[in-house]
N, C-alpha and C positions, 0 to 999 in steps of 0.2 A: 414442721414445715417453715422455712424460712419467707422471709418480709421480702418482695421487691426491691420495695426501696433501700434495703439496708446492704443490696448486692451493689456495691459502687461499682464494682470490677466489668459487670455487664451495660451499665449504663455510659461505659467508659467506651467498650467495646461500640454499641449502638450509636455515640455521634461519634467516632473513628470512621463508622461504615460512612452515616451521613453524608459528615464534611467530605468524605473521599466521592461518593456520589454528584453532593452538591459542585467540587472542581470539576467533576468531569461534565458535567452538565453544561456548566459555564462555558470551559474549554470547545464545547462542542458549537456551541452559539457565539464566540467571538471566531471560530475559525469557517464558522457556515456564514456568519455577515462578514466578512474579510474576501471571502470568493464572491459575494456578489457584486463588491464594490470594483475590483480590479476586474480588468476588461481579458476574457480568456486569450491564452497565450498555448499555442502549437508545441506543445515537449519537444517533436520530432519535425524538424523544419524538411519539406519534401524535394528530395535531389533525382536529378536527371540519372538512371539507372544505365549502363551501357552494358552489354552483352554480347562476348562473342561466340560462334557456332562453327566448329570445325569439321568436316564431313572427314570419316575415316574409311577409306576401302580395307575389304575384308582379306586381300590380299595386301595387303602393305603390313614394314616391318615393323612400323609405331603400334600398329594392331597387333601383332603378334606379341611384342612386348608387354602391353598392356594388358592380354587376358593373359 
């Protein structure tokens, strides 16, 4: 049975995971204090919608065309 200690390969492995851990940690908490300080801001700035409605008789030849 092999030593622990004597497997560098896996203890190589284990702070690779770590340190990968530890960035995203980090990452996580400078970009969650960075949204608190900046005042929220609207993605989608809200516009006046216009809409037109054209009444079609069932006898007319726009309708015929159309179905």
């Amino acid at each position: 049975m092999s030593d622990w200690t004597s497997l560098w390969y896996v203890w190589l492995i284990l702070l690779a995971v770590f340190l990968l851990l530890l960035c995203g940690v980090s990452a996580s908490c400078v970009k969650f204090c960075c949204r608190k300080k900046r005042p929220p801001v609207e993605t989608f700035p809200r516009h006046p919608c216009d809409l037109t409605v054209i009444g079609i008789d069932s006898d007319s030849t726009a309708h015929s065309t159309v179905t």
